[in-house]
C-alpha positions, 0 to 999 in steps of 0.5 A: 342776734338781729334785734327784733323789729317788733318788742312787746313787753307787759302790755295791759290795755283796759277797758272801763266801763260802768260794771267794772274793769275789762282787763282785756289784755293783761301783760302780754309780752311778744316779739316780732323778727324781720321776715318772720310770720308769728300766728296769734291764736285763741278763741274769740274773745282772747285778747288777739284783735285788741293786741293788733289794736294796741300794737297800732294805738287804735284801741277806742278811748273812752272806754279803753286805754293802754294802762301799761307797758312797751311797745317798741318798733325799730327802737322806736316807743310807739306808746310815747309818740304824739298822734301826728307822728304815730299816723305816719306809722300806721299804714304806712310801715306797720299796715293792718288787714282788718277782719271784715272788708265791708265795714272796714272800706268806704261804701261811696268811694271806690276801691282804685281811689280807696287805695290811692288815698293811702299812697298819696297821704304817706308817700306824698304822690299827685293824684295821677301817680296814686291812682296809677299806684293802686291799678299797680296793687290791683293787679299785683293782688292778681285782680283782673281788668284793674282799671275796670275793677279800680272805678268800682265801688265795693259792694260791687265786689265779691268777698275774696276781692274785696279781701283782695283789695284791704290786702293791696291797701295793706300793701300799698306802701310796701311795710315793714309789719303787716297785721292780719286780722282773721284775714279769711273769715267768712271765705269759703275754703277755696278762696282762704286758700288764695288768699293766704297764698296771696299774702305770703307772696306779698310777703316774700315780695317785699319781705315784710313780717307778719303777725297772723291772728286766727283760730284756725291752727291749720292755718297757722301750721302752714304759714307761720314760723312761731305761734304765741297762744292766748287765753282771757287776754293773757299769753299761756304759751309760746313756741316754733309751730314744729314745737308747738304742734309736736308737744303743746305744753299748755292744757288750753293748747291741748285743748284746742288741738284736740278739738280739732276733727280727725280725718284719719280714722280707720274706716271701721273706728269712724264708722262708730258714732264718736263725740269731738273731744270739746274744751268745757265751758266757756272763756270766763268774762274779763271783769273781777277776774277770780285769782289764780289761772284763767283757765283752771275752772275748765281745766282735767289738771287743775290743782289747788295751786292753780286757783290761787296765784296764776302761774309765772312764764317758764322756758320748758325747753329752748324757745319755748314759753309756757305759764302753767303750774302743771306743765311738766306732770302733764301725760303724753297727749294722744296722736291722732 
């Protein structure tokens, strides 16, 4: 087999603060094939963004800090590389589309030159050439009028072009991973559509992998191969999104799915007034954590194994991972 472009393995990244250990990723383990989309999913504050984060080195220090772990790029050890030489990787072959555009571009540049930045810093091209380089992306991230819209500043562009434009800076140096973000928060549903349309064009153009984070498991079911879910910074579940959606094997996973709204009732079953099936309480805080599963105070199954010691990652079928002690004895989940 292909080895994969990407390995994480065991990954903790901790934050220290005055209250205790923020165990924000905690073991987490997942790989990345050439081509592939792989969806990182999970309610906010899961660990999903400062994987991205660690994944890059970005995480901010102090506080945080990768205490352990492996995180491996073409072979290469990222974690052991010195600074120099991890800043001619990020950007350059693992580029990241952050989750807000506008406090991610710079207010006082303008976006032609925001891009053309990038290209001159990693492929050591003169000003001209760089520039010419970013009106290429501009209009490659199909924005009109690109030498009008490249002397633009971004506040004078709307959200989805200014999406538009992490996604050509993401792009600019052709990458082998992309890192998406919640790419298409806070984007009306018309525009969330072009934008992933977009992205997976810019994928297949260039034939860069993909990690997608987000929350929306309807996006995930449209554009991603495999999906690694995430609970409390640790991973509970992973599977092919076929897989994934045809049996989810985790009660959190469950959950999500069912949290879902139906759109396919019959007129007479949503004409009654019905409650959304919603997960009880909320994600417990990453501080002093409690032994056992994470996610046993808000689990219908949980046992008394299950607040004791937090159960070990199993192959319940081919390709497909869960970490739960109850994951065989769980019912057949109800098809909307």
């Amino acid at each position: 087999m292909t080895p994969p472009v990407l390995a994480v393995s065991g990954l903790r990244t901790h934050f220290f603060t005055r209250d205790g250990v923020v165990k924000a990723v905690d073991g987490v383990s997942l790989s990345l094939a050439r081509g592939e989309t792989l969806g990182l999913v999970g309610e906010s504050g899961c660990g999903k963004s400062i994987t991205a984060l660690s994944i890059l080195r970005l995480v901010p220090s102090p506080p945080g800090r990768i205490v352990e772990g492996s995180v491996r790029f073409d072979g290469t050890e990222l974690l052991d590389l010195e600074p120099a030489a991890m800043r001619a990787i990020r950007g350059n072959r693992i580029s990241m589309i952050f989750q807000e555009p506008m406090t991610s571009l710079n207010p006082v540049m303008t976006v032609g030159r925001q891009i053309a930045e990038t290209v001159a810093l990693h492929q050591q091209l003169p000003r001209r050439a760089a520039m010419d380089r970013a009106i290429e992306m501009l209009a490659l991230v199909k924005i009109p009028d690109t030498r009008r819209r490249a002397a633009e500043y971004p506040h004078q562009l709307s959200g989805g072009m200014r999406q538009r434009v992490m996604i050509a800076i993401a792009m600019a140096c052709t990458p082998t991973i992309l890192i998406a973000d919640e790419p298409t928060t806070a984007l009306d549903v018309t525009i969330q559509a072009q934008i992933l349309d977009l992205m997976l064009e810019m994928k297949e153009r260039t034939g860069a992998a993909v990690m997608l984070i987000t929350h929306d498991l309807g996006v995930i079911a449209e554009t991603a191969q495999r999906v690694v879910v995430m609970y409390a910074g640790r991973k509970v579940e992973e599977a092919s999104t076929r897989d994934l959606f045809a049996r989810p094997r985790h009660p959190y996973t469950r959950g999500l799915m069912t949290s879902i709204p139906r759109l396919n009732r019959d007129a007479d079953e949503s004409a009654r007034a019905t409650r959304l099936t919603e997960i009880p309480g909320m994600v417990p805080a990453l501080i002093n954590l409690a032994p056992g599963c994470t996610y046993a105070p808000r689990c219908a199954y949980a046992t008394g194994q299950c607040r004791i010691a937090f159960p070990p990652e199993v192959e319940a079928a081919p390709g497909h991972l869960v970490a739960c002690w109850n994951a065989e004895s769980l019912p057949e989940m109800e098809r909307a």
